[in-house]
C-alpha positions in Angstrom: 116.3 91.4 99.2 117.0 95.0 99.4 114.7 97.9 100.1 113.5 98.3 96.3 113.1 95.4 95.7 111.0 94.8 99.0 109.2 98.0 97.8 108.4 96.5 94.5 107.1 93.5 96.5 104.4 95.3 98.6 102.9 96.7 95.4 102.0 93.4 94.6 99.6 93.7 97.8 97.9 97.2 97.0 100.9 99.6 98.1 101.6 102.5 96.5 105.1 102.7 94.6 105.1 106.1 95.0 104.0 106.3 98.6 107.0 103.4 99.6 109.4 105.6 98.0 108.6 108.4 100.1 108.1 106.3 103.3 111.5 104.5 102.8 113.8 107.9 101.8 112.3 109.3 105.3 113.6 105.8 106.9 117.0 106.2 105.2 116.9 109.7 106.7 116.2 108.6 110.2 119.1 105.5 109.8 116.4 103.2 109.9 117.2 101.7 106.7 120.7 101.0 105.4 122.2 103.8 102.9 125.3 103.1 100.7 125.1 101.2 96.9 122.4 100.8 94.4 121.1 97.9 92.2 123.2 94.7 93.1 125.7 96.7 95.4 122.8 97.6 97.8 122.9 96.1 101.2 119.7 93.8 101.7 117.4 94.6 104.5 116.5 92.0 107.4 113.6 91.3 109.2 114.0 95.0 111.2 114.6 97.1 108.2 111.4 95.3 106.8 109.3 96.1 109.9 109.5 99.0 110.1 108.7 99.7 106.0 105.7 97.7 107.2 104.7 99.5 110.6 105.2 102.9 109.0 103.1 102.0 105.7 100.5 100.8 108.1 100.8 103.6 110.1 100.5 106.9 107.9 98.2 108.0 105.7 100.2 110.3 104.4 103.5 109.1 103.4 105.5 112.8 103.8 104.9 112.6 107.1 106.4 108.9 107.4 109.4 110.2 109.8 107.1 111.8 112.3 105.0 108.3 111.6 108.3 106.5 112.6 108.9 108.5 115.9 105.8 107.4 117.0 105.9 104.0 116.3 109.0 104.2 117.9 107.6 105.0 121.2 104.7 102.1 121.1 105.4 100.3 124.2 103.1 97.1 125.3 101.1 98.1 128.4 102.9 94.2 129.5 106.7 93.7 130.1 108.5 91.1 127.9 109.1 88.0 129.2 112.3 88.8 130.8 111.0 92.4 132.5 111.9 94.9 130.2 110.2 97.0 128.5 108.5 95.7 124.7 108.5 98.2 122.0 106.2 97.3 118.8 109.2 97.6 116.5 110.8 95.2 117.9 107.9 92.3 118.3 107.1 93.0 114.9 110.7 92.1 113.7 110.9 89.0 116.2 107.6 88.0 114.8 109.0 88.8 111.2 112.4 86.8 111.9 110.5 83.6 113.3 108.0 82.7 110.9 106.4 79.5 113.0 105.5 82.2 116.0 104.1 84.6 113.2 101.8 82.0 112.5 99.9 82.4 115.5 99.3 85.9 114.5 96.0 87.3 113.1 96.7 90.8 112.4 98.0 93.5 113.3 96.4 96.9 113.5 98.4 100.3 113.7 96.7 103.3 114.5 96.7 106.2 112.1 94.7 108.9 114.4 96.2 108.2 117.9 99.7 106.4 119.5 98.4 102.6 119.8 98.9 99.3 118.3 97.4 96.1 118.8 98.7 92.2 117.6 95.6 90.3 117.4 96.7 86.3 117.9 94.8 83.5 115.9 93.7 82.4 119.7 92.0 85.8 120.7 95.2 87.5 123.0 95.7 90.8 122.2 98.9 92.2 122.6 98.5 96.2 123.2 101.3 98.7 122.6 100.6 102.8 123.1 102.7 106.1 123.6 104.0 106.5 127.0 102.0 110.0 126.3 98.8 108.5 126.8 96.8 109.5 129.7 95.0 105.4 129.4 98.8 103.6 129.5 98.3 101.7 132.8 94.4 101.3 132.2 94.1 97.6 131.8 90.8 98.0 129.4 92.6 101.0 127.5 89.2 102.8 127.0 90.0 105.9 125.0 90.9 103.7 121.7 87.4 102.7 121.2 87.2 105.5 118.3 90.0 105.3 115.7 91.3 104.2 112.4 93.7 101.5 111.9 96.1 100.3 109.2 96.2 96.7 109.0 99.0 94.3 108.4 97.3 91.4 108.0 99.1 87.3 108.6 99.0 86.7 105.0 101.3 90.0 104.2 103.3 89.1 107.3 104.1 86.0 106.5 104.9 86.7 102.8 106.9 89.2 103.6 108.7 87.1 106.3 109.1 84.7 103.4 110.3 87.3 101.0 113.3 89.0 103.4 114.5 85.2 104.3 118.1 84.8 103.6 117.7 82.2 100.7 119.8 78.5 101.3 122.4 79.8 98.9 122.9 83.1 100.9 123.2 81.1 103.8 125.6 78.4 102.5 127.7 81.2 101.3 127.6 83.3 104.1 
């Protein structure tokens, strides 16, 4: 699948065509997305490319203003290290969790905020995983008061998971590859 063709996917789940464009030509911009060929010739996007289409859609309400969207996703960091001690940035959970579909599973939601720097992956369980800008006065505050107040853009498991599905190599890609 390549970018357009994952664009023309999200509309199927209330995106706006118009709005994706805009979001992913500021991603190309930032080299976030691969550039180079159109129609069959395009390169196809993986499970990072498609998270951050996702993170950023959830992210912005207003889709000119997607790269400055993106440089703040960009600095989400979970108020927990990874499992091996370094530091875990949203982007990249959200493409581990996009690239390994049986751990997405255990995933609820997840909820970007539009009017401040957090994010939050709410597990089918009740774990929370927290993410917020290093700029954030509340980063080492274990109860993160200071989000109580603000407006979210949800990714929700049944768009994860279909989009997981959707960027999946398919078995020919794979046999040929």
């Amino acid at each position: 699948m390549n970018v357009r063709q994952f664009e023309k996917f999200l509309t199927q789940y209330g995106a706006s065509a118009a709005s994706l464009d805009m979001i992913t030509r500021k991603l190309r911009s930032m080299e976030l997305l691969p550039v180079g060929g159109r129609g069959p010739n395009a390169p196809t996007i993986g499970p990072a490319e498609a998270a951050w289409i996702l993170l950023v859609l959830a992210g912005s309400s207003i889709p000119t203003a997607a790269d400055a969207t993106a440089s703040r996703i960009r600095s989400l960091k979970s108020v927990k290290k990874h499992a091996d001690g370094s530091d875990w940035f949203l982007h990249h959970a959200i493409r581990d969790l996009l690239g390994h579909r049986d751990t997405l599973a255990t995933v609820k939601e997840v909820r970007v905020c539009r009017t401040t720097s957090a994010a939050t992956i709410i597990y089918e369980d009740g774990r929370e995983d927290h993410f917020v800008g290093s700029i954030l006065p509340f980063l080492n505050n274990p109860d993160l008061r200071g989000l109580d107040f603000r407006v979210d853009g949800v990714l929700s498991k049944h768009l994860l998971l279909h989009s997981a599905q959707a960027i999946a190599p398919t078995e020919e890609a794979k046999v040929s590859g």
